[in-house]
Backbone bond lengths (Angstrom), bond angles and torsions (degrees), N, CA, C in turn:
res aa  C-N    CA-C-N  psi(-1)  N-CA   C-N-CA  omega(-1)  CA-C   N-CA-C  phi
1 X - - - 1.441 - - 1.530 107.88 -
2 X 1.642 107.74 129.68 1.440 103.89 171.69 0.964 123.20 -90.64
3 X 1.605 134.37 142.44 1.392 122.46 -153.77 2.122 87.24 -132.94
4 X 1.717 97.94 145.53 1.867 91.48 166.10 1.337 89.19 -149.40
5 X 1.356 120.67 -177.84 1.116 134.73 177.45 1.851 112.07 -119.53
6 X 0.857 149.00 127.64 1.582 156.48 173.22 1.659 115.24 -84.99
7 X 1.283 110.83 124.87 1.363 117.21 -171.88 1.702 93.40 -125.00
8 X 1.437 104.73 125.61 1.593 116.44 170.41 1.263 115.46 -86.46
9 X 1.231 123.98 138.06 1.502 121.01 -153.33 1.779 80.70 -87.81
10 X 1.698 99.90 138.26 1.814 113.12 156.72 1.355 106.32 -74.70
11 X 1.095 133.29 12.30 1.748 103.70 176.71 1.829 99.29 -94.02
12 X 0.980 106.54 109.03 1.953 141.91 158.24 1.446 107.17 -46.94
13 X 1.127 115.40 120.96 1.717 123.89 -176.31 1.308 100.54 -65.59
14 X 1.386 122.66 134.51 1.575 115.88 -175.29 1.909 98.16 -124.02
15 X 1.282 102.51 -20.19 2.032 98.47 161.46 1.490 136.03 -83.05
16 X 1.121 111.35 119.53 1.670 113.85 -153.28 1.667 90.31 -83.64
17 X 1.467 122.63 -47.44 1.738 122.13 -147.21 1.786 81.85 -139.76
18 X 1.008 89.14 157.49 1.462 125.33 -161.75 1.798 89.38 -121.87
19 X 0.880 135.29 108.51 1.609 130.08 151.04 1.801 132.57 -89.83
20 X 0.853 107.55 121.95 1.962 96.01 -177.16 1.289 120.20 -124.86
21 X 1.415 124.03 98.53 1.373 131.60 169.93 1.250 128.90 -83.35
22 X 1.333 139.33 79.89 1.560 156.32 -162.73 1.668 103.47 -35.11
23 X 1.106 140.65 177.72 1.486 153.88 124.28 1.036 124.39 -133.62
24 X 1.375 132.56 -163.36 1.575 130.29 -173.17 1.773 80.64 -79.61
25 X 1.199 146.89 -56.31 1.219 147.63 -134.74 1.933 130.51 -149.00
26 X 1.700 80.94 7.22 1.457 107.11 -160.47 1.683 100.92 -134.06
27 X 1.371 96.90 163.70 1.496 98.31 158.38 1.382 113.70 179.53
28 X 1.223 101.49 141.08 1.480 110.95 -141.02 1.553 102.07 -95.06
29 X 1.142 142.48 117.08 1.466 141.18 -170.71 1.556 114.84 -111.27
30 X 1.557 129.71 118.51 1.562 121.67 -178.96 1.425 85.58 -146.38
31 X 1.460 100.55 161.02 1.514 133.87 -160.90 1.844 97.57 -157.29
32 X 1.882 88.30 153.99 1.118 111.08 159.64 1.809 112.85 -88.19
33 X 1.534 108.65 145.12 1.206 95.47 167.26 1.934 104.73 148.96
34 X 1.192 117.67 166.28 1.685 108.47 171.47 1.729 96.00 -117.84
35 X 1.153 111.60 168.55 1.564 122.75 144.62 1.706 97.21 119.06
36 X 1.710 108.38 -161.18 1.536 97.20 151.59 1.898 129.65 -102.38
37 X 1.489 106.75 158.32 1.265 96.48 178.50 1.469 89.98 -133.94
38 X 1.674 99.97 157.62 1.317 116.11 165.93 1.779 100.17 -130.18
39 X 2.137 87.45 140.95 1.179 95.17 -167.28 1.903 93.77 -128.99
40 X 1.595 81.38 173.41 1.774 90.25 -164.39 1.221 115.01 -128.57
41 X 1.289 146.62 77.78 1.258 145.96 176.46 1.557 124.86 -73.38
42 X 1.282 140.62 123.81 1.450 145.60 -139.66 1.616 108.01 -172.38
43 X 1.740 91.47 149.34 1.679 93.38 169.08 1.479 111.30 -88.54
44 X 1.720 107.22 -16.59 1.271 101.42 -168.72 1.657 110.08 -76.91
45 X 1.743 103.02 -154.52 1.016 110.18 176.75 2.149 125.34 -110.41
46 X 1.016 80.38 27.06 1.556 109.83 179.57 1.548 119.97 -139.93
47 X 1.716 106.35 155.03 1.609 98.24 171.13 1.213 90.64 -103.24
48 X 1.170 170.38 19.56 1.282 165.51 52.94 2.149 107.34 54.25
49 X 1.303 85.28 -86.57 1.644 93.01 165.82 1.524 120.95 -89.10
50 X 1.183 138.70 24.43 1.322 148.81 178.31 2.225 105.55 -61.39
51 X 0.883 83.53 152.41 1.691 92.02 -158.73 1.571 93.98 -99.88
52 X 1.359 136.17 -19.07 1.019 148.22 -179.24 2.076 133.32 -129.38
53 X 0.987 108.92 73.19 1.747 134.79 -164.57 1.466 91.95 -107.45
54 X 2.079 96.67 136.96 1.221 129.66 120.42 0.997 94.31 157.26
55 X 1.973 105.44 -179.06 1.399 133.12 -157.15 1.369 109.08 -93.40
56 X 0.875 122.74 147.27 1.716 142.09 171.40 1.192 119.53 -155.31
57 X 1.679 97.14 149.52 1.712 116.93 -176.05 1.772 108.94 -83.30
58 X 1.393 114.15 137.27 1.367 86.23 -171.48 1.484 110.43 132.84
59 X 1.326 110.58 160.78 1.604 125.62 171.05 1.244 113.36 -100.96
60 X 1.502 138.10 -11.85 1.465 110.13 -177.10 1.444 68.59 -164.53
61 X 2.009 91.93 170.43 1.330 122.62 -171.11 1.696 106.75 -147.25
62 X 1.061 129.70 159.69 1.655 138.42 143.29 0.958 123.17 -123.03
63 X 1.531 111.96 127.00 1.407 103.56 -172.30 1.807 95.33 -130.29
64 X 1.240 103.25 148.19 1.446 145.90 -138.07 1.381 102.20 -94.95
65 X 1.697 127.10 158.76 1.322 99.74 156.39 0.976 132.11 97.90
66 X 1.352 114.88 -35.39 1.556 112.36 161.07 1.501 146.36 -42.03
67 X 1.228 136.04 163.08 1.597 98.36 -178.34 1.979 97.39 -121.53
68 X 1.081 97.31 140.90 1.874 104.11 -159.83 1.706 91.62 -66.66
69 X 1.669 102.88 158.87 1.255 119.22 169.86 1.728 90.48 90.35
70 X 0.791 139.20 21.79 1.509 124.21 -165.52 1.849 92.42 -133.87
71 X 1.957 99.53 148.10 0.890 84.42 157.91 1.189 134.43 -124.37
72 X 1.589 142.60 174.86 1.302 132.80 -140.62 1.661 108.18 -147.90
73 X 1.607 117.07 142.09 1.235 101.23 178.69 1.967 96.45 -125.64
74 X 1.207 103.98 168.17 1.508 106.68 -163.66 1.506 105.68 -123.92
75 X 1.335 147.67 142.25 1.187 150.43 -177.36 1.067 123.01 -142.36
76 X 1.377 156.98 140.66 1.407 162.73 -101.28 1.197 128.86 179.76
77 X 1.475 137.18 68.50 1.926 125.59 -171.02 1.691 98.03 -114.70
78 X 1.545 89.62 162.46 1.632 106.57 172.17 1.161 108.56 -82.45
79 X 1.665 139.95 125.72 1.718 129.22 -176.70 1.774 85.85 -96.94
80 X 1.076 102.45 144.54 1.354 115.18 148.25 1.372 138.31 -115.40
81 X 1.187 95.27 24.59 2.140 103.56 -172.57 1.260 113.31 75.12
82 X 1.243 115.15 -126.86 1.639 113.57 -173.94 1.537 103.08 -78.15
83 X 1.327 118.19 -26.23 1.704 97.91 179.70 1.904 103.35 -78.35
84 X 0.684 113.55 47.88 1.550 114.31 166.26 1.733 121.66 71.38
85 X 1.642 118.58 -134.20 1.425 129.73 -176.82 1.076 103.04 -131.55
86 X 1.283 124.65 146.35 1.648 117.14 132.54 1.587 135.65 -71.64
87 X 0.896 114.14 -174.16 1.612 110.24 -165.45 1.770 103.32 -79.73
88 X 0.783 93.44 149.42 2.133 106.01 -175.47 1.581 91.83 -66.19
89 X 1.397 114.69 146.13 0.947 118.74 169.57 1.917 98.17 -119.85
């Protein structure tokens, strides 16, 4: 019998709202919340495979680049450094 033990990551979601402002090619992302977050923008259906990742200090972001007519989903966690993420909102 294989035996492991499971450790729940302590990093505590610190973004309440998710905000999303569209552009021809952009889209503008802000949140409630302090600390850092890393966010994930993607055509797929995961931030896992998301075409657009990383962390920032801060309440909102734009990220660039997109290609218009497409559609896009947006995702949101608290990083905490070495103690890990919180769950995507």
């Amino acid at each position: 019998m294989m035996s492991f033990v499971w450790t729940p990551s302590t990093c505590d979601q610190q973004a309440s709202a998710l905000a999303v402002a569209a552009g021809a090619n952009s889209v503008a992302l802000s949140w409630s919340g302090t600390g850092d977050f890393e966010y994930a923008v993607g055509t797929g259906n995961s931030p896992a495979t998301a075409e657009f990742t990383a962390v920032v200090s801060g309440n909102s972001v734009n990220v660039t680049g997109l290609a218009g007519s497409t559609n896009y989903k947006a995702w949101l966690r608290t990083s905490c450094g070495e103690d890990g993420a919180s769950l995507w909102l």
